[in-house]
C-alpha positions in Angstrom: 235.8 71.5 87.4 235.4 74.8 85.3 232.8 77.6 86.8 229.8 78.2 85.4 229.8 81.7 84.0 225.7 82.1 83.3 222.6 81.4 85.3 220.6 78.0 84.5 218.2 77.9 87.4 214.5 78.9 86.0 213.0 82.5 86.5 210.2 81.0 88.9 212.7 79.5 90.9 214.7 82.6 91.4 212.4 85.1 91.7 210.9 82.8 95.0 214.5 82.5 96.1 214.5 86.5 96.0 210.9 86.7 97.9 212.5 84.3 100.9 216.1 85.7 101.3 216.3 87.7 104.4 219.5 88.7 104.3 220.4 92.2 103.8 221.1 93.7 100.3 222.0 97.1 99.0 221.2 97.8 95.7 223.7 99.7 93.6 224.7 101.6 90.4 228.0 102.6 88.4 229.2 102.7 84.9 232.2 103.8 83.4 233.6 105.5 80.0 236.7 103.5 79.4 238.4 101.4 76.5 237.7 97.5 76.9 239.6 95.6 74.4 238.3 92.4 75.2 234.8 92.5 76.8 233.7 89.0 76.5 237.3 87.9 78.5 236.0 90.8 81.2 232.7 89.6 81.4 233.7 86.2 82.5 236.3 88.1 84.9 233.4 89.6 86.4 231.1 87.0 86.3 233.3 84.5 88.0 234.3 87.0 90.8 230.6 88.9 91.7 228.9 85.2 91.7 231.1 83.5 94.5 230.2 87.1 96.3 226.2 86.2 95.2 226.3 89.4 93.8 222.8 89.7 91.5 221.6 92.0 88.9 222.2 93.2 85.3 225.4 94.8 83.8 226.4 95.4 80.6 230.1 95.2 79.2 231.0 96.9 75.8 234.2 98.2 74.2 233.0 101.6 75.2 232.7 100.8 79.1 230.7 99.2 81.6 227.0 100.0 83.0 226.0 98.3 85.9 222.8 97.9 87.7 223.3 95.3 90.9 222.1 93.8 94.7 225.1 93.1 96.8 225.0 91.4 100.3 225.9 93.9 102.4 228.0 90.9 104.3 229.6 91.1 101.2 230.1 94.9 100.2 233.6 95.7 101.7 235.0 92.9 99.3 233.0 93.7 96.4 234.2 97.0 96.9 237.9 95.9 96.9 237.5 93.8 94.1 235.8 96.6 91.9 238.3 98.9 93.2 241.4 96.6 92.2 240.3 97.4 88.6 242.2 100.0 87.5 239.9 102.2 85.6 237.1 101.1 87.9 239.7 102.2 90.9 237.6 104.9 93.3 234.7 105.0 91.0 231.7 106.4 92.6 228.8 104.1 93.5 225.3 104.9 93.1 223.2 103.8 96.5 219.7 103.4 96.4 216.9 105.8 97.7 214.7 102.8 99.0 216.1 99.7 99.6 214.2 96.9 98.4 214.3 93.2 96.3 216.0 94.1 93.6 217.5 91.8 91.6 216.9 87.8 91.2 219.7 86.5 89.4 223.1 87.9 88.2 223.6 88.7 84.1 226.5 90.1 82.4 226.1 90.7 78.9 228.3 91.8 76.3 226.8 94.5 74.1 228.0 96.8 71.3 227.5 99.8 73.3 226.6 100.0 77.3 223.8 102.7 75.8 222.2 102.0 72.4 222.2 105.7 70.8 222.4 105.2 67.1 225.4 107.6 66.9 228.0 106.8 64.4 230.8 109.7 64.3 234.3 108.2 64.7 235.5 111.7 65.5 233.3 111.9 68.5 234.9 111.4 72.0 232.0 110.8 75.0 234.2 111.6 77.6 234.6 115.1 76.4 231.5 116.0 78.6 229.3 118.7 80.0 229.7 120.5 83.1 228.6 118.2 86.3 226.4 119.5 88.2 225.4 118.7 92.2 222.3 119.0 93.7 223.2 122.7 95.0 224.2 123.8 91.7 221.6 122.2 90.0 218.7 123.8 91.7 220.6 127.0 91.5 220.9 127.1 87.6 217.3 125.5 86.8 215.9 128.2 88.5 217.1 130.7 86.1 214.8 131.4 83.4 217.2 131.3 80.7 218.3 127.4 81.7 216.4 124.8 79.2 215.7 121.4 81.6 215.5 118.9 79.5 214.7 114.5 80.8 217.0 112.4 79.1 215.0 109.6 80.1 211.6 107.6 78.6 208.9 108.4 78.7 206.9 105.8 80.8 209.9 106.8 83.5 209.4 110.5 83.4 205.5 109.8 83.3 205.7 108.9 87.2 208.4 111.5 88.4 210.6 114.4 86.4 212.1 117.5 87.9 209.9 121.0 88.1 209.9 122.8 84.8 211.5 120.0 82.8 210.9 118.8 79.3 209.9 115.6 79.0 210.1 114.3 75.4 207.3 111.4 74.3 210.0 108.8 73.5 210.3 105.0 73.9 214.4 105.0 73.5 217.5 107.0 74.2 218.0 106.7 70.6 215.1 108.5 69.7 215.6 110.9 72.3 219.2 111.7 71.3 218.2 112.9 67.7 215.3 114.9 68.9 217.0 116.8 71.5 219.5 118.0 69.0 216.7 119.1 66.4 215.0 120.5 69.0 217.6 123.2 70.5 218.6 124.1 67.0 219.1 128.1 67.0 220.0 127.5 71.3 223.3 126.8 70.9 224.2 129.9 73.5 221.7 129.1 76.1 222.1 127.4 78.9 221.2 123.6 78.6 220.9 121.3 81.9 220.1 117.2 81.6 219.3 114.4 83.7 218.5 111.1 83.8 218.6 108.0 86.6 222.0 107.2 87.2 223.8 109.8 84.8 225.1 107.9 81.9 223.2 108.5 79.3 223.6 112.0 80.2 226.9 111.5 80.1 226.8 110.3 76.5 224.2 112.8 75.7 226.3 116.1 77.1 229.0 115.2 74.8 227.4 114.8 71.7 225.8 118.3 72.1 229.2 119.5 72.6 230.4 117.7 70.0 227.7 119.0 67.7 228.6 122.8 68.8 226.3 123.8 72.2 229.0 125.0 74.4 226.5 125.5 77.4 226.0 122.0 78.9 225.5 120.7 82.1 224.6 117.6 83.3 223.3 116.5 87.1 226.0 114.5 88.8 224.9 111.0 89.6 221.6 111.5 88.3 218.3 111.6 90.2 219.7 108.9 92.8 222.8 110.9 93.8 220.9 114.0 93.8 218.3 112.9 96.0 220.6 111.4 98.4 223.1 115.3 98.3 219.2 117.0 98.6 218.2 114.6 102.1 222.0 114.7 103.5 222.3 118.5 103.1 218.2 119.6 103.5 218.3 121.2 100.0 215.4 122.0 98.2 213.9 119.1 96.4 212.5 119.9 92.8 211.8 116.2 91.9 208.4 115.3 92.0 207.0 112.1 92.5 208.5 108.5 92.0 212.0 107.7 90.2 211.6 104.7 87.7 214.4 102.1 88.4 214.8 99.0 85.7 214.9 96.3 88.8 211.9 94.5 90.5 210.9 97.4 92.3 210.1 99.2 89.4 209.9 102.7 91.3 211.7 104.5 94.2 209.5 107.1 95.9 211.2 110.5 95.8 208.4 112.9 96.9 204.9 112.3 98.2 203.3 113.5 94.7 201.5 111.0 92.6 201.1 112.8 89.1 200.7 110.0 87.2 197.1 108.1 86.1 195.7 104.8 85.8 196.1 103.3 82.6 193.0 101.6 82.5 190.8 103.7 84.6 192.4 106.9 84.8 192.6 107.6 88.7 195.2 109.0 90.1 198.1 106.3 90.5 201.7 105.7 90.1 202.1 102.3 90.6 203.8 100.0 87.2 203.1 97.2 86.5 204.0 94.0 83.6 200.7 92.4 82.5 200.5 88.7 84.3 199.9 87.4 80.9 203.7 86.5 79.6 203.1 86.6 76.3 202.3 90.3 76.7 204.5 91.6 79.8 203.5 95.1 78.5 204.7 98.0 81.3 201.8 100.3 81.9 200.3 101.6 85.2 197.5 100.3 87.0 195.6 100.8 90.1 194.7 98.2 92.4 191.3 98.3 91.8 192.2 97.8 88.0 194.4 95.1 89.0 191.6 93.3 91.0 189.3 93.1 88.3 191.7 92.4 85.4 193.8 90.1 87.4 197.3 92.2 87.0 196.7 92.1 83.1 196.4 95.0 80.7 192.7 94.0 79.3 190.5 91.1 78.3 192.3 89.2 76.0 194.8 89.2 78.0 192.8 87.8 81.2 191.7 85.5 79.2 195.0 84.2 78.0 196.0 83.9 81.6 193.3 81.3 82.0 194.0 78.8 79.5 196.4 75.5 80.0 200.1 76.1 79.9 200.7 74.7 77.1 197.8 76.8 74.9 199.6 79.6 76.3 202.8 78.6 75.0 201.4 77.4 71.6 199.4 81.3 71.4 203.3 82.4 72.4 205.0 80.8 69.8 205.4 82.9 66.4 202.5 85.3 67.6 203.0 89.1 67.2 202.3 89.8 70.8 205.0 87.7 71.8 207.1 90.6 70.5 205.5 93.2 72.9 207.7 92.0 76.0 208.3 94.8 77.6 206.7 96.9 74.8 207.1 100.2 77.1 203.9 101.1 78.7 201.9 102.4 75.6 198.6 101.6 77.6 196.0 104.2 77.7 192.9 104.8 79.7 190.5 102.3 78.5 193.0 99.5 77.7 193.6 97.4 75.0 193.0 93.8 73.2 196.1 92.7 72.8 195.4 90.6 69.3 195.5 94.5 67.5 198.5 95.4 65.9 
């Protein structure tokens, strides 16, 4: 009988599944630069190995590399390990453990994708892997203390709105795509200086360091591992920590608390909170933040249409779904602002 190589089991389902298990789960990270001449035949390869392990979460398999976000049973670890590790450009690779453990991930997806991080860039001549200094946690604090060092996020900015490093920019962008182009117009004329980025795990970083080199800055670093290695080099080694507040993570915890800062507001009311959430009403499932009083009184929903939506029948919720434009804001990337919204405005 030939495996099944996707998940049929409904969202509902799994995502109670996830809520019972009680076995223990580490959630990690990886990705890898590497040529992939046949990602949909490595997909399956992975697909059919990581499920018999009930490995779960979301990785994405491109020509370029691999990018992979998952929950592994900890019973299971050592062999995912060797299996991952028997992969010969995946052979030693370093894994990215999670700050604070928690229900990650529901169901396992492997996609195949054009690129393992959408940037827009199209220049045959450039190379990704000729990167930027890496930096760890030591160094990192050491060089982003200087004044001449430019810090800039390399992530979104409902992620940086929650958490960012001390004296970082933090551009007003939805995509790495966007972000990409206006870094590079923006340190026009500071080629010379000393550029440092970030991001979660490190890989668009990765990407990111390159291109600048590729475009002529000669001065850039990039923080090893991203925010989740460096806050596990900063606890190991008692460093200094210069990350404030909560790290954004794309699983179902949404957040991992770094520091005890909360610099971040309600969406709806404007106290002082930190907390994402998706609006109950599917149709919407717009990111934003809300506190709990806010999520009391609009039933975990983003405003008043949206409560109301949540109301009617299932199926005059599916018919409102089907064709509408908010239908199209799934995971529209936290553009909520005090005072909320009405979801039927454009």
């Amino acid at each position: 009988m030939k495996q099944q190589l996707r998940n049929l089991v409904d969202r509902k389902v799994l995502l109670e599944r996830m809520q019972n298990d009680e076995e223990n789960r580490m959630t990690i990270s990886f990705y890898q630069y590497a040529r992939i001449p046949n990602p949909a035949f490595f997909r399956d390869y992975l697909f059919s190995h990581w499920d018999e392990m009930d490995v779960k979460g979301r990785t994405y398999v491109a020509e370029e590399g691999i990018n992979a976000q998952i929950s592994v049973p900890t019973s299971q670890l050592d062999a995912f390990k060797a299996h991952l590790y028997s992969i010969a450009f995946l052979d030693g690779i370093r894994l990215n453990y999670t700050v604070d453990e928690g229900k990650s991930f529901f169901k396992l997806a492997i996609k195949v994708r054009d690129k393992i991080v959408a940037d827009g860039l199209n220049d045959e001549a450039f190379d990704v892997r000729e990167t930027g200094v890496h930096l760890d946690a030591q160094s990192f604090n050491e060089l982003t203390t200087k004044e001449d060092t430019i810090l800039i996020d390399m992530r979104n900015h409902y992620e940086s709105e929650v958490g960012h490093f001390k004296g970082a920019i933090t551009p007003d962008v939805d995509t790495f795509r966007e972000e990409i182009e206006l870094v590079e117009n923006m340190l026009q004329g500071k080629e010379d200086e000393n550029i440092v980025m970030y991001c979660t795990g490190g890989i668009r970083c990765e990407k990111a360091s390159a291109w600048l080199k590729h475009k002529g800055f000669p001065n850039v670093h990039q923080l090893n591992g991203g925010i989740i290695e460096y806050t596990r080099q900063v606890r190991e080694q008692g460093l200094e920590n210069r990350f404030i507040g909560k790290n954004f993570v794309f699983d179902e915890r949404l957040a991992e608390r770094i520091s005890d800062d909360v610099i971040a507001h309600c969406h709806q009311c404007g106290t002082t909170c930190d907390d994402h959430t998706n609006c109950s009403n599917v149709g919407c499932n717009l990111l934003f933040i809300q506190c709990p009083k806010c999520a009391e009184t609009f039933e975990g929903t983003c405003g008043e249409r949206c409560q109301e939506i949540i109301h009617l029948p299932e199926e005059e919720q599916r018919e409102l779904r089907k064709g509408e434009k908010d239908s199209a804001r799934i995971f529209n990337k936290g553009r909520l602002r005090a005072g909320g919204r009405d979801c039927a405005d454009a």
